[in-house]
N, C-alpha and C positions, 0 to 999 in steps of 0.2 A: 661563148661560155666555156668556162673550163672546164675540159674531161675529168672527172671524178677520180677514173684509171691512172691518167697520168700523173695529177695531183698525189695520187700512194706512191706509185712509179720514185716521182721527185721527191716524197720525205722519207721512205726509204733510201733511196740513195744518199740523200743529205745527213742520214745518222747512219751511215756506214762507215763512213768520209762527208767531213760536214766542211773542211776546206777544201775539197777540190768543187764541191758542187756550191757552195756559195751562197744558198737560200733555202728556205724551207719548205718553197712552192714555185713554181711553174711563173717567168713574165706575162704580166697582163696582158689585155689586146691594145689599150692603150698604149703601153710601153713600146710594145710589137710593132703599131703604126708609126709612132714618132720614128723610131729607130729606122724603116726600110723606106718612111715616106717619100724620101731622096733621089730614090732608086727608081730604074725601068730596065726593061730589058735590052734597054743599048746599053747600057752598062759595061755588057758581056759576060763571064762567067764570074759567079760568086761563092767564094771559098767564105763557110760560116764555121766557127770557132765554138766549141762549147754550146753546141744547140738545142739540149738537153732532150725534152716531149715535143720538140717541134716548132713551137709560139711564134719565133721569127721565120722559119723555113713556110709556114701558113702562109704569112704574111708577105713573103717575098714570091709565093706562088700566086697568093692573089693580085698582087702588083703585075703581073704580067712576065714574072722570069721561068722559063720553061724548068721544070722538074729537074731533067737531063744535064742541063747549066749549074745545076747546084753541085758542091763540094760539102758535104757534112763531117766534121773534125771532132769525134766524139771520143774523151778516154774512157767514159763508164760505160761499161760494155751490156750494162739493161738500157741504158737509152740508147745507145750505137744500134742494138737490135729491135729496140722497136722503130727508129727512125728506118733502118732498113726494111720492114715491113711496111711502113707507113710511106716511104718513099720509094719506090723499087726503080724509078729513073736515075734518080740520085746518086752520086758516089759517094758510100759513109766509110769512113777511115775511122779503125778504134785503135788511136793513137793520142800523144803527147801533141799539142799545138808547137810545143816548145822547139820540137825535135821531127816539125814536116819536113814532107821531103816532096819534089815534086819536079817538073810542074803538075800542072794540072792534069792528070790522067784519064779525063775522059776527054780531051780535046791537046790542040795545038796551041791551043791560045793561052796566054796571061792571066790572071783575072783583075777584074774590072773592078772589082768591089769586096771588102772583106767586113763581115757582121761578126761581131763579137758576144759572147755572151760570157765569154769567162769572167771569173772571179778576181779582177785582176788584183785588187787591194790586197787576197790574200796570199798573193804569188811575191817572192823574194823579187828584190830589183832587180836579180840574174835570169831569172826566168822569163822575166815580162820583157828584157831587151832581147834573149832567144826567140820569145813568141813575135817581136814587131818585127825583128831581123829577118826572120823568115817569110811570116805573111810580105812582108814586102819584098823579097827579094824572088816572090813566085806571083808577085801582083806585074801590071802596066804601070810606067812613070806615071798615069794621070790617075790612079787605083786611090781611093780613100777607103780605110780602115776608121768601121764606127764600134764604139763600144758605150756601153752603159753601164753606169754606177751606183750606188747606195749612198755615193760619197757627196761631200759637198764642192769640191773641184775634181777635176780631171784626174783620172787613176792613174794616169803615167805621170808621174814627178816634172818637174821644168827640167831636170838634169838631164835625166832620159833621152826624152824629146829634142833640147840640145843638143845630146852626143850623137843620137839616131838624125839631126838634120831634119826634124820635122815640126809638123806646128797642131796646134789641137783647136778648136776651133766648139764655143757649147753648142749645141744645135737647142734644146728644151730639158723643161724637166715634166715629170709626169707626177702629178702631186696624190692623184689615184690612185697609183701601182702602192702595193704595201709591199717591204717600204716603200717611199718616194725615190724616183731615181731618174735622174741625169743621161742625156747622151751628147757624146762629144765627137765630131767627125775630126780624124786625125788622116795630114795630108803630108805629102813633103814639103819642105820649104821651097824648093822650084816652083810647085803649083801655088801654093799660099799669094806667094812673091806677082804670080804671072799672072 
């Protein structure tokens, strides 16, 4: 069920800034599950992107990935603080996705897996190859970066995806979530291929 709190949290911030936050409410738990179903905690650590109130960080706790393994990449700094509140294992970063830096600062390792929940449709083309260039170049070769849309294909362009060497792959849609929306796990073409 969704927090009442966080649902004001989310339309607030969406008529602050209605394109960087990208919706008017908080993802389903539907949407939540398609998106992290994938996932376990071999994986290894997972850097989330735009996690707003939490919905997939939830869900990726209830999958089995330890708190402490999370990476939280939040620019609005009322969701960055209550995910810190709400997460105090977690490392929440109130930063640009565009512009991480890292690696991974609470471990040695890679990460294994990157969830997405930015806005990508209403990011310039320049931005969204900043944001895949980096998530993956602070990921493991075998890391898949999943994100979910409103759209009716893939939010990263076939150009994109070509110039970055990578392949997008739909995983479902969630016809429940308002709106309805799409998730597509995007891999490199080495893994796609192998």
């Amino acid at each position: 069920m969704l927090r009442s709190a966080d649902a004001m949290t989310f339309f607030r911030a969406w008529l602050s800034n209605p394109l960087s936050v990208g919706a008017v409410a908080p993802s389903s738990k539907s949407l939540a599950y398609l998106i992290t179903n994938d996932l376990n905690p071999l994986n290894g650590p997972v850097l989330e992107l735009g996690p707003g109130t939490g919905v997939f960080t939830d869900a990726l706790i209830r999958g089995g990935v330890m708190e402490r393994d999370l990476t939280l990449v939040e620019l609005e700094s009322a969701f960055a603080k209550l995910l810190a509140a709400r997460y105090p294992q977690a490392t929440v970063l109130t930063q640009n996705a565009a512009y991480l830096e890292g690696p991974n600062p609470s471990s040695v390792s890679k990460y294994g897996v990157i969830v997405s929940g930015l806005p990508l449709l209403s990011l310039s083309p320049g931005t969204v190859v900043r944001i895949l260039i980096r998530a993956f170049a602070l990921s493991r070769n075998d890391a898949a970066f999943y994100q979910f849309t409103y759209g009716w294909r893939c939010p990263v362009p076939k150009a994109i995806l070509e110039r970055l060497d990578l392949h997008a792959i739909r995983i479902g849609t969630v016809f429940s979530n308002l709106p309805p929306a799409s998730v597509y796990k995007i891999v490199r073409n080495t893994i796609a291929k192998g």
